[in-house]
N, C-alpha and C positions, 0 to 999 in steps of 0.2 A: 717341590720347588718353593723357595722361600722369597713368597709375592712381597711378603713388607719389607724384605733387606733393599730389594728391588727396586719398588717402589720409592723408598726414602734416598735411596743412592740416586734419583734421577730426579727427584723434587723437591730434595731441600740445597742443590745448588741452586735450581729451577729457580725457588722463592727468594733466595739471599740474592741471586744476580737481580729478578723482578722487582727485590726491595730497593734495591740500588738505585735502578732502572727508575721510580719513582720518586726518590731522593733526586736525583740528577732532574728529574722535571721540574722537579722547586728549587735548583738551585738558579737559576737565574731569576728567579723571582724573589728570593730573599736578597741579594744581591742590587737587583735594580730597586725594589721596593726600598730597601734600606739606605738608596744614595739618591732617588730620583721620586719617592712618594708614590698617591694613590695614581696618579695620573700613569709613573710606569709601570703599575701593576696592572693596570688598566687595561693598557698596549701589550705586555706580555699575553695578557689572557684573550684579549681579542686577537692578538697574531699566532697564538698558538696551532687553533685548529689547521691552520697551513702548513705546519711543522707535523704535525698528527698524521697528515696524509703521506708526509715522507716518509715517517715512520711506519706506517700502515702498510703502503707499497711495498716496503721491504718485507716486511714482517709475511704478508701475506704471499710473495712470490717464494720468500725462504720455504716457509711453510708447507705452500702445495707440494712444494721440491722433494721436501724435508718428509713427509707422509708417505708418499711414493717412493721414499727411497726405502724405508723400512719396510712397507708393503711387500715390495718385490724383492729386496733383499730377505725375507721371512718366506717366499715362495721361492726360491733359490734362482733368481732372474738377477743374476749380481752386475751383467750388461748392461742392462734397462734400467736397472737401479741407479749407475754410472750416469746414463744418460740424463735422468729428469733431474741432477743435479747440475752438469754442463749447462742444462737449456737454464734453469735455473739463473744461473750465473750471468749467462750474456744477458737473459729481461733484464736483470736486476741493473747491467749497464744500460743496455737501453732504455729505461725506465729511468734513470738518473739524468740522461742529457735530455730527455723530452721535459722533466720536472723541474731542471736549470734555466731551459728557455722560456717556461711555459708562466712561472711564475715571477720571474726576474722581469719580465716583460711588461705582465700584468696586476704586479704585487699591489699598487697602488688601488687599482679596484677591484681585486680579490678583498683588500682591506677596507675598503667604504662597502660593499655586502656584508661586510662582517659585523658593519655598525662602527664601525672608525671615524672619525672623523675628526678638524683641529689637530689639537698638539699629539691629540694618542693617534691621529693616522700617520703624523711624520715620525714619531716614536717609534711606531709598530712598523711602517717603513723599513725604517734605518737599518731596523732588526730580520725582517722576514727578505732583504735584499740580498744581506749577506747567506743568509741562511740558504738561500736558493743556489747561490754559488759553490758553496758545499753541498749539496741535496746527492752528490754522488758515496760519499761519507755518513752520512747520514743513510740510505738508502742500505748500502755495504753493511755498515754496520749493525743493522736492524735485522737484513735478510740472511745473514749468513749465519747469525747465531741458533737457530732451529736447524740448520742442517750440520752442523757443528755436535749439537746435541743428538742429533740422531745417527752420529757418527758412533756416540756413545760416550764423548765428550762433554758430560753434564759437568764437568767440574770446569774444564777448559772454556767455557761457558760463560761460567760465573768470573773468570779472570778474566778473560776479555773485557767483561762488562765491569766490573770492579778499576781495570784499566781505566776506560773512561769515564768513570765516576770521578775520579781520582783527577783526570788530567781537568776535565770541567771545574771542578772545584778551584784547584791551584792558578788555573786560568782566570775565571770571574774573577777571584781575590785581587790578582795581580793588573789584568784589564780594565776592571771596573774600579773596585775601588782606588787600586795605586794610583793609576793614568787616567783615570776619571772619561774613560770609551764608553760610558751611559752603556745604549741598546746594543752598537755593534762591537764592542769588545762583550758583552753578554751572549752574541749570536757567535762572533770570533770562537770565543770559549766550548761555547754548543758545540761546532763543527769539526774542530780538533778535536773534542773527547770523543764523537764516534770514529773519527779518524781513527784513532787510538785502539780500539775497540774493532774494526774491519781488520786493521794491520795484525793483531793477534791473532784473530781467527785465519788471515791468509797465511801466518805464521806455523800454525797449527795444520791449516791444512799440506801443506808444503813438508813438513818435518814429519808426519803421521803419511803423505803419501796417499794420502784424498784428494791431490789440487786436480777435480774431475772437468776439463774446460773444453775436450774436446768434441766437436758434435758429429753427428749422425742425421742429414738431411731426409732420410729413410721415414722415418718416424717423428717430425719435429713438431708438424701440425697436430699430430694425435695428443703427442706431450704438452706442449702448449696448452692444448683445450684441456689436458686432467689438471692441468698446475692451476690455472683460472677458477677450474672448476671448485675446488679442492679448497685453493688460494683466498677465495672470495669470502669467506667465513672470516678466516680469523683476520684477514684485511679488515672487515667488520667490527668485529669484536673492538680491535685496537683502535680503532676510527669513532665507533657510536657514541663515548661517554664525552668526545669533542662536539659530533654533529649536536652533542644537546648540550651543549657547550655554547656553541649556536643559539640555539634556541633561546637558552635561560638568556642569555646576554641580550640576544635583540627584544624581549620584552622584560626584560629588566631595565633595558636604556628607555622602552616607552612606560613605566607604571614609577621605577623611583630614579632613574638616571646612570650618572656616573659613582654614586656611592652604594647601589647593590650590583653593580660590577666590578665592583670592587670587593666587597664582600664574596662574590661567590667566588671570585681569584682566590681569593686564600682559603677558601673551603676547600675548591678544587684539588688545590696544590696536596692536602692532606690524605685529602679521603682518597686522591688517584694512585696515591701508595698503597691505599689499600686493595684498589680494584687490581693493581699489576702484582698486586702478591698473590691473588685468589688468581687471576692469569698464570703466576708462575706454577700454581697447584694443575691447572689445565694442561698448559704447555709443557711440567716437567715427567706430566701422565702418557703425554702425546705416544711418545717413542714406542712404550710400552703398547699402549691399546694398537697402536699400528702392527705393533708385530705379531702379537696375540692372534690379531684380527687376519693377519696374512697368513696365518700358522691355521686357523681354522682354530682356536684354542678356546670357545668359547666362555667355559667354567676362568681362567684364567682374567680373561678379559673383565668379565661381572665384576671380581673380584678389585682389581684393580680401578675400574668405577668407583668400585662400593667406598674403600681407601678415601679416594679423589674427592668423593662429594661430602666425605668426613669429616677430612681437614680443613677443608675448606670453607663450610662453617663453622666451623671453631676459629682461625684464622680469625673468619668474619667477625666474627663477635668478640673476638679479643681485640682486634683492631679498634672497634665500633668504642669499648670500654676505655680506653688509650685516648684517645681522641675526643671523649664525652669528657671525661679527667683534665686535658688540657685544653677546655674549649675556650679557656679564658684568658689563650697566651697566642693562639692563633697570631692572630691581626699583630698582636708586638713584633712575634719572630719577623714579619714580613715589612714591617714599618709604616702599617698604616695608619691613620688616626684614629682617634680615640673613640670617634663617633664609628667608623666602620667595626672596629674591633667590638666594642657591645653591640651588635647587627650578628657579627661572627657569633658571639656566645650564647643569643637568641633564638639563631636560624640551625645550629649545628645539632642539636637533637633531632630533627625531624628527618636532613638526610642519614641519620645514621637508623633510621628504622628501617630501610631498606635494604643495609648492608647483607644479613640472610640470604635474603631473597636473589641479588645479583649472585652471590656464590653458587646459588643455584644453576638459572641462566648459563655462567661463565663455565662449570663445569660439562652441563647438557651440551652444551654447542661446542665445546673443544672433544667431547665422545663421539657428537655426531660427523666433526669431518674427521675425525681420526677415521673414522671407519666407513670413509665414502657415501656418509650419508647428508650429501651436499645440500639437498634440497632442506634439508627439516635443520641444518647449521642457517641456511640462510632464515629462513622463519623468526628463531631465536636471535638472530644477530639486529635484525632490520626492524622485528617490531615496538620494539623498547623505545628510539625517537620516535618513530611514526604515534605507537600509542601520546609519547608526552605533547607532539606536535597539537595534536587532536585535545587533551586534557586544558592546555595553554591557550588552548584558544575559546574555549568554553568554558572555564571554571575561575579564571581574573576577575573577567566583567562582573560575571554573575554574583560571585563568595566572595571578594576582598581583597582584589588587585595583587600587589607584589608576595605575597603571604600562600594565595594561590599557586604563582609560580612554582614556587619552592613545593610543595605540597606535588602540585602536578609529574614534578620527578616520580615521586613515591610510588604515587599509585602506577604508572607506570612500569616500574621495577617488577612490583608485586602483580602483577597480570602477566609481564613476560613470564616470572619463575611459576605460576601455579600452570601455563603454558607449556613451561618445559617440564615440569613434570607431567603434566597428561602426556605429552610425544613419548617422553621416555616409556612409561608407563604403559601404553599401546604397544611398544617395541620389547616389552621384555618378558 
């Protein structure tokens, strides 16, 4: 069996959709930044992490679905297989109208937690209200593309997602800068590209004769708890690089303010292309390792790992080299001033040491729930803020305030990945 044809036929759409997928995160921040300044860079980055969960949600009910479906389709259970992608389906609606009220309601102090406050809480406002209005487009668009792919649809994938790249772009241009809609023609813009981007996928599944919607009360509780189970990983994954997101922000606002949240917006914006590509090496392995893993195929499965954790530092360190090369155009692309932008070309070497290290991590924990090995995904997924939480809070005061923060990522990183390599390493 030829593991590499395999392999690259499912993760290098995987990565080109992921790259996209991270373009499309800066685009509204190139956009607002370059008509609205540091103040709505500011707002983007502090609103984001509530957009992140939308994303997440999906991502991670797609997923559980998405797992379970190759699992049992790979043990010739093509019923069951049917099913966790129905129940699939309806969370993902239900999960959308509870995220529409939940935040539409509360946006305002979901955003003063965040460290809002002033002009960037009515900014990030303006932005995170609309956003919640679409949270069902958002949600759709994020969940279905994992089950899309493990349909076997890795290309179909990439088009969907190329869709809405595409429509967000022509959007900001035309809402923000034309008609001058600041935050909510920027969020406007957001919610039509995954629109865009679900509509394909429901397209595909419709015309390919997947649209799997019907359920089975029989069995819903059991599915439910594998999807959650399963789900909660890469929910994770897609969520942590915001929760510390969080983090950096709120002691960035108390050590230098509003100009190293600034700064780390535009770092973010960069480097989180990179992190969704080393995801796309994870997630476009997914398919595979589930079925391997269903089939009892052992030797196959290693194999495919081995691929997985390859590329993916290499990725890493090309990215890192890309990124080191333009570290001194950051802050322009995004239209921040002159003083953040030498902040940006300062600070950017030191997250990029840890680029390796996350490949690591990103890889391990997308093996582990590939193959039901939920507990030791959630391990990897959850301690990387938790460690920075702890690092943040002790190493500012003590070594050198804002300087620390930044620092505090790192270490961080590098104790998750030599983490996941012990687990791994114990397992194999």
């Amino acid at each position: 069996m030829n593991h590499k044809a395999d392999f690259f036929k499912y993760v290098i759409p995987s990565v080109i959709a992921f790259t996209l997928a991270g373009i499309y995160a800066i685009v509204d921040g190139y956009f607002v930044g370059n008509t609205i300044g540091d103040a709505g860079l500011s707002a983007i980055n502090i609103a984001y992490p509530v957009v992140a969960v939308l994303q997440a949600l999906g991502t991670g009910i797609g997923m559980g679905g998405a797992v379970y479906y190759s699992i049992h389709m790979a043990e010739k259970k093509e019923k069951l297989a049917k099913e966790y992608v129905a129940v699939s389906w309806w969370l993902l609606i239900l999960i959308s109208i509870i995220s529409t009220i939940a935040i539409y309601v509360f946006a305002s102090d979901m955003l003063k937690l965040l460290g809002a406050e002033g002009d960037i809480l009515a900014n990030a406002a303006d932005y995170i209200k609309i956003i919640s209005i679409g949270a069902i487009l958002q949600i759709l668009g994020t969940g279905l593309i994992p089950i899309m792919r493990n349909y076997g649809g890795s290309f179909w994938s990439m088009f969907a997602m190329m869709g809405g790249f595409v429509t967000n772009i022509v959007l900001d241009f035309v809402l923000v800068w034309i008609y001058g809609m600041g935050m909510k023609g920027a969020a406007a813009a957001t919610i039509t590209g995954q629109g865009v981007t679900a509509a394909i996928a429901i397209i595909y599944e419709l015309c390919w004769k997947k649209f799997y919607v019907k359920l089975s009360l029989k069995y819903m509780k059991q599915i439910c708890g594998s999807i959650f189970k399963v789900g909660l990983a890469p929910f994770g994954l897609a969520l942590t690089p915001n929760i510390s997101l969080v983090f950096i922000n709120r002691f960035s606002a108390f050590y230098e303010g509003e100009k190293a949240i600034a700064t780390y917006a535009c770092i973010s914006y960069i480097i989180w292309i990179i992190y969704l590509i080393l995801q796309g090496v994870g997630d476009g392995s997914q398919p595979l390792m589930s079925c391997y893993y269903g089939e009892k195929d052992t030797k196959s499965l290693k194999d495919i790992q081995k691929m997985a954790y390859t590329i993916a530092v290499i990725l890493a360190i090309i990215g890192g080299i890309i990124m080191y090369a333009g570290r001194t155009k950051i802050g322009i692309l995004f239209g921040a001033s002159a003083a953040v932008n030498n902040e940006i070309a300062k600070i950017v070497p030191i997250f990029l040491v840890s680029l390796p290290f996350v490949s690591i991590t990103r890889i391990s924990t997308a093996c582990f729930y590939a193959t039901e090995k939920s507990v030791l995904s959630y391990i990897l997924t959850f301690i990387e803020p938790i460690l920075m939480l702890v690092f943040m809070l002790i190493l500012p005061p003590l070594f050198g305030g804002q300087i620390m923060v930044w620092w505090s990522t790192v270490f961080a990183r590098i104790i998750a990945a030599v983490l996941a390599l012990i687990l791994t390493r114990c397992l194999s």
